[in-house]
C-alpha positions as CSV (number, residue, x, y, z in Angstrom):
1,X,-5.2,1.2,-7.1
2,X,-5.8,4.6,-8.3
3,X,-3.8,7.4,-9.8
4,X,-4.3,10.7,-8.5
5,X,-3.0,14.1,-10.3
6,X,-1.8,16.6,-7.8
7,X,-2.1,20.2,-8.4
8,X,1.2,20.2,-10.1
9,X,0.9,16.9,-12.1
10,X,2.8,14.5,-9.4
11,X,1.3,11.2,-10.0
12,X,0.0,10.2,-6.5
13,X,-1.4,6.6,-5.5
14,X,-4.6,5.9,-3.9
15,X,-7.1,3.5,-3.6
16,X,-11.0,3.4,-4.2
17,X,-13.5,1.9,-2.4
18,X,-16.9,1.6,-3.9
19,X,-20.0,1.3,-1.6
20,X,-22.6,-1.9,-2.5
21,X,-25.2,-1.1,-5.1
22,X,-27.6,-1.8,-2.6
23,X,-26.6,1.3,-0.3
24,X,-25.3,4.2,-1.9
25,X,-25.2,8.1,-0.3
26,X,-23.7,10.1,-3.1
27,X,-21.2,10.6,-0.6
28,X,-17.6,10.6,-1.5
29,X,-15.2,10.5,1.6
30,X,-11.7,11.7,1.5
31,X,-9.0,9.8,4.2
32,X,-6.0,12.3,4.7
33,X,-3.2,10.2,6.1
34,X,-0.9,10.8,9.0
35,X,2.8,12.1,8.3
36,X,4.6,8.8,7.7
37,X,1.7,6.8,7.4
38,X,0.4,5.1,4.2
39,X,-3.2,5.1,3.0
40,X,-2.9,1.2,4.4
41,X,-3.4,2.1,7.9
42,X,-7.2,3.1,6.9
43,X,-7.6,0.2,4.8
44,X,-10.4,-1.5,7.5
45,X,-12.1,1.8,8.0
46,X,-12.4,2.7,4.3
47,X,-14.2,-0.6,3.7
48,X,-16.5,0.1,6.8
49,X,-17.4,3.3,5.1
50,X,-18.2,2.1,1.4
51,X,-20.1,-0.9,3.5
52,X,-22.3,2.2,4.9
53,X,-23.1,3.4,1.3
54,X,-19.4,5.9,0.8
55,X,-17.3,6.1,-1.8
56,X,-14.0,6.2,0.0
57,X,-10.8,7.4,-1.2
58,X,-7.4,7.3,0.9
59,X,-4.4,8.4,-0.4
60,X,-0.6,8.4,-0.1
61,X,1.1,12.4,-0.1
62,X,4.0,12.7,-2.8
63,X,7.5,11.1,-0.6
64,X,5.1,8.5,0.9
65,X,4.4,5.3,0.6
66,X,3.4,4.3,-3.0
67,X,3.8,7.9,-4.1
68,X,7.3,8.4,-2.9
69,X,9.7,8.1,-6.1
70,X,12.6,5.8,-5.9
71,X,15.3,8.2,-4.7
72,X,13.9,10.1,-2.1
73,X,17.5,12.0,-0.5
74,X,17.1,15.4,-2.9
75,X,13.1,15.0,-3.2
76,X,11.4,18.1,-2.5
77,X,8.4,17.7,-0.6
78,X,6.7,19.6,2.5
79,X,3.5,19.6,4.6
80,X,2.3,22.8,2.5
81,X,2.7,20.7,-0.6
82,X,1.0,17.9,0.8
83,X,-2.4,20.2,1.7
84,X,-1.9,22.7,-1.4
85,X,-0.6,20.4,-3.7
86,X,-2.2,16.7,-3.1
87,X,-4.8,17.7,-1.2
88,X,-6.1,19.7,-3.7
89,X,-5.7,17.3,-6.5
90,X,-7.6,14.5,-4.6
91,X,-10.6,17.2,-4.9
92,X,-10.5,17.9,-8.2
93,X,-10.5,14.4,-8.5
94,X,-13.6,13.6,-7.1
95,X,-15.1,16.5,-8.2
96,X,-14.2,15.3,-12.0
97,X,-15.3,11.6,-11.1
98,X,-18.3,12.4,-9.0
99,X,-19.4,15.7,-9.8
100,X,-22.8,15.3,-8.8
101,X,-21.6,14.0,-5.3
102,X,-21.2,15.6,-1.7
103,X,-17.2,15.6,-0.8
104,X,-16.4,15.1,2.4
105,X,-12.8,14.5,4.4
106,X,-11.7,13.1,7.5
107,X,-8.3,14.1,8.8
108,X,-5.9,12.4,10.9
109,X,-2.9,14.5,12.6
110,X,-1.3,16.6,10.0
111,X,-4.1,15.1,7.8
112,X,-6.5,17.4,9.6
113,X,-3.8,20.0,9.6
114,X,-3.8,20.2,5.7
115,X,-6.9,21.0,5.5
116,X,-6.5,24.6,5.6
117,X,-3.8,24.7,3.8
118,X,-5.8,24.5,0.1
119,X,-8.9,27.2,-1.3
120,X,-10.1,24.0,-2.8
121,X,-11.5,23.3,1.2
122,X,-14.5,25.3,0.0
123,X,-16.1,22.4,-1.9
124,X,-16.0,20.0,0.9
125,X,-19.4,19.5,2.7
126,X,-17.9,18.2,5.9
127,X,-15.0,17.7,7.8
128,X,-14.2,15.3,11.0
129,X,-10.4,15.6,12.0
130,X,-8.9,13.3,14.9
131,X,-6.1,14.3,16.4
132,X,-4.9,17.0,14.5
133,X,-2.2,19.3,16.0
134,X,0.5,21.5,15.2
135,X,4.0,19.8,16.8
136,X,3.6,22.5,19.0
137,X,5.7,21.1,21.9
138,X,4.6,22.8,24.9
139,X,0.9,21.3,24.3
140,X,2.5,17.6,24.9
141,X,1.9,16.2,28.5
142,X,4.8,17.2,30.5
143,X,5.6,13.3,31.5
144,X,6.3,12.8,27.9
145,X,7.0,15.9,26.5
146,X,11.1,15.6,26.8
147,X,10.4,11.8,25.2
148,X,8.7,13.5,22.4
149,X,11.2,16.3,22.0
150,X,13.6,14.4,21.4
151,X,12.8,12.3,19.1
152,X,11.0,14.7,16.9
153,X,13.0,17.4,17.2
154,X,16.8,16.2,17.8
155,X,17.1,12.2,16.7
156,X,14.5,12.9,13.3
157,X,16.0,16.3,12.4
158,X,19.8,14.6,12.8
159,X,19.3,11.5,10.7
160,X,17.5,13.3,8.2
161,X,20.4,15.6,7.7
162,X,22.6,12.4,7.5
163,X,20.8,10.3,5.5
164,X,19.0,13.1,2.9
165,X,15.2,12.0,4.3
166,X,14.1,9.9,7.4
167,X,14.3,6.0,6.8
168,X,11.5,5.5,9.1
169,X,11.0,1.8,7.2
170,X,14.7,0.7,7.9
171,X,14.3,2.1,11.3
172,X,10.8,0.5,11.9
173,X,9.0,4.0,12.2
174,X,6.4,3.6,9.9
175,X,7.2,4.8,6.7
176,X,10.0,7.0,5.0
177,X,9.6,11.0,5.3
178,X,11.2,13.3,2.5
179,X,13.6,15.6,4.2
180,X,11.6,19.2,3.9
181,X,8.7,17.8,5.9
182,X,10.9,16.5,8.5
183,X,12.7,20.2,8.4
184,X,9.6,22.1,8.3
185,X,7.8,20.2,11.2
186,X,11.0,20.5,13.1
187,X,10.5,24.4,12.6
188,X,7.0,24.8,14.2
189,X,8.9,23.6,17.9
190,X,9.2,27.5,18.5
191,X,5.9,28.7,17.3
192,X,2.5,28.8,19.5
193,X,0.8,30.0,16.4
194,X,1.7,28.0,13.0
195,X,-0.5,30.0,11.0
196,X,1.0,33.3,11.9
197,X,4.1,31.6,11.3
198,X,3.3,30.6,8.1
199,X,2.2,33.9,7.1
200,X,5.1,35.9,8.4
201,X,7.0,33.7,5.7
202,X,4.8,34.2,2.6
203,X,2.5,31.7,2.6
204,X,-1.2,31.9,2.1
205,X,-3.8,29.7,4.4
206,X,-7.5,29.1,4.0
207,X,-8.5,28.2,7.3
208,X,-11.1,31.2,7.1
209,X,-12.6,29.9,3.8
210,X,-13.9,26.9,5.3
211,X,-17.6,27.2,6.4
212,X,-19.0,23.8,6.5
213,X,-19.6,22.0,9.2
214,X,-16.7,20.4,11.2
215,X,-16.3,18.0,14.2
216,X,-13.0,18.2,15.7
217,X,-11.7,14.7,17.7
218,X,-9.2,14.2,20.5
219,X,-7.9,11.5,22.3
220,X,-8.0,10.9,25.8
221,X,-4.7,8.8,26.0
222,X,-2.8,10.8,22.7
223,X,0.1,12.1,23.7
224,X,0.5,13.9,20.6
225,X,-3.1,15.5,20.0
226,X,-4.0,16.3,23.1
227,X,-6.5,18.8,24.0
228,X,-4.9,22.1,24.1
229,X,-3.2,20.7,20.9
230,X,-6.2,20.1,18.6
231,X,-7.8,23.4,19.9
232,X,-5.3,24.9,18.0
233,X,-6.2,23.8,14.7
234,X,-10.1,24.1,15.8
235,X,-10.2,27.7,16.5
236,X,-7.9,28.7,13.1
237,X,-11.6,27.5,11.5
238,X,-14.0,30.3,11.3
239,X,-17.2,28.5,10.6
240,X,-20.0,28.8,12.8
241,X,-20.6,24.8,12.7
242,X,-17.6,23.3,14.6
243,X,-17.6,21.5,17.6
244,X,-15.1,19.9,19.4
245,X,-15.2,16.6,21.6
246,X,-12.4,14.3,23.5
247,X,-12.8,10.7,23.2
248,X,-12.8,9.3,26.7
249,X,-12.0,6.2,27.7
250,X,-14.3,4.6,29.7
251,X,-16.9,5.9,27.3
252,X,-16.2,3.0,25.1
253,X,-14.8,0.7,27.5
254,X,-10.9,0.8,26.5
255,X,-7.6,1.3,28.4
256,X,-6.0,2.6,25.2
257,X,-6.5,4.8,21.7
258,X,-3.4,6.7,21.4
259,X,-2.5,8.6,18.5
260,X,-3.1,5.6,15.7
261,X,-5.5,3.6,17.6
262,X,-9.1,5.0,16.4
263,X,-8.0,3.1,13.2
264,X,-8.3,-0.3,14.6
265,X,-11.1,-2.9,14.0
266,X,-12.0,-3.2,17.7
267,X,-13.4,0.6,17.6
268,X,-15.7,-0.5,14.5
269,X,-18.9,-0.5,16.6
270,X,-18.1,2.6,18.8
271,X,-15.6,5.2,17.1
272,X,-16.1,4.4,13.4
273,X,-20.0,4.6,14.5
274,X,-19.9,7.7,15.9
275,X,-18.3,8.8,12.2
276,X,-20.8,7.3,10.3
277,X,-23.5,8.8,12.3
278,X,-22.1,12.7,11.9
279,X,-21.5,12.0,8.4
280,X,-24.7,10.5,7.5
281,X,-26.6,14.1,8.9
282,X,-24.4,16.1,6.7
């Protein structure tokens, strides 16, 4: 375990993973999380990385996990803090720890979404994002859209106003959520375009800044990132080096991914692979 300033001083937890002697790339890699998800989920992949010569480092955001404080009902926390806040501490991090080695992320949902949501993007080398989307709800699939909707955007928003922050533990919903990121997710339901939306209320992004090379990731099966859903976050980058690429099924002999599955062991020699590979070029 690790302890990670943010920005603004919040203590958050992470872990390290140190490649072998015998195979190092002066790489560091960054893990941004999913919303409710802890830094454990990426646990097996981390070690796969630091086994290919990466220093890995995942990371809980400040009201999650290991960096949520005791009380969370009255904790202030949003997605914005999470990319301009954490996000950007984890880089000066490495950049204090490692200064003399490449920086690199990988982003899963929202932790793809963060990414331009800090000027601190500039010093990362690389960026690979998998299924990162914007809760737009119209880009769901429409068998499943009015499933989605409401959960995310009735049942969460309504407990969260009851409780002061979603008990996703109690509830069995991964982990808890502090009540603005709940709120402010709930808020993008409306908007096509979250970085105009964004703007139109003050805040600054950095999607434009960003002008190393990215690979952006969708799922076949995700009913959350699904393709018109990650092209959204894809086209508010304006570097010249981005591609983007769905995962299909029977290219690596699977029935099912989903939204969590590129994590599991069983995608170690295919989808963890392909990351390896795309980093290792950088």
């Amino acid at each position: 375990m690790i302890t990670i300033p943010a920005k603004d001083g919040y203590q958050l937890m992470g872990q390290l993973y140190i490649p072998s002697s015998k195979v190092t790339n002066n790489k560091v890699l960054i893990i941004n999380s999913a919303t409710a998800v802890s830094r454990k989920l990426y646990h097996h992949y981390a070690t796969f990385m630091a086994e290919h010569g990466y220093h890995v480092i995942t990371y809980d955001y400040r009201g999650i996990a290991a960096s949520r404080p005791k009380k969370l009902r009255g904790f202030k926390a949003t997605f914005l803090d999470w990319g301009d806040k954490d996000f950007a501490g984890v880089i000066n991090y490495v950049k204090k720890e490692f200064p003399n080695q490449k920086i690199l992320t990988l982003g899963h949902s929202i932790g793809g979404t963060i990414i331009g949501m800090t000027e601190k993007n500039t010093e990362i080398s690389g960026v690979i994002t998998v299924g990162a989307q914007t809760a737009y709800y119209k880009d769901w699939p429409k068998k499943q859209r009015a499933k989605i909707y409401f959960l995310w955007h009735i049942i969460l928003p309504w407990i969260t106003n009851v409780v002061g922050y979603f008990p996703g533990k109690k509830l069995g919903m991964l982990e808890d959520v502090p009540k603005g990121v709940i709120h402010q997710w709930h808020n993008r339901r409306k908007h096509t375009d979250i970085k105009k939306q964004l703007e139109n209320n003050g805040v600054k992004l950095f999607y434009n800044t960003y002008q190393s090379k990215l690979l952006t990731l969708g799922i076949e099966d995700d009913p959350i990132g699904t393709e018109q859903a990650i092209k959204r976050i894809h086209n508010l980058f304006k570097s010249n080096q981005k591609e983007i690429e769905i995962i299909r099924l029977e290219e690596i002999l699977t029935d099912k991914i989903g939204h969590f599955g590129f994590f599991r062991r069983k995608f170690k020699e295919t989808l963890w692979v392909k990351t390896v590979k795309w980093f290792d070029n950088l």
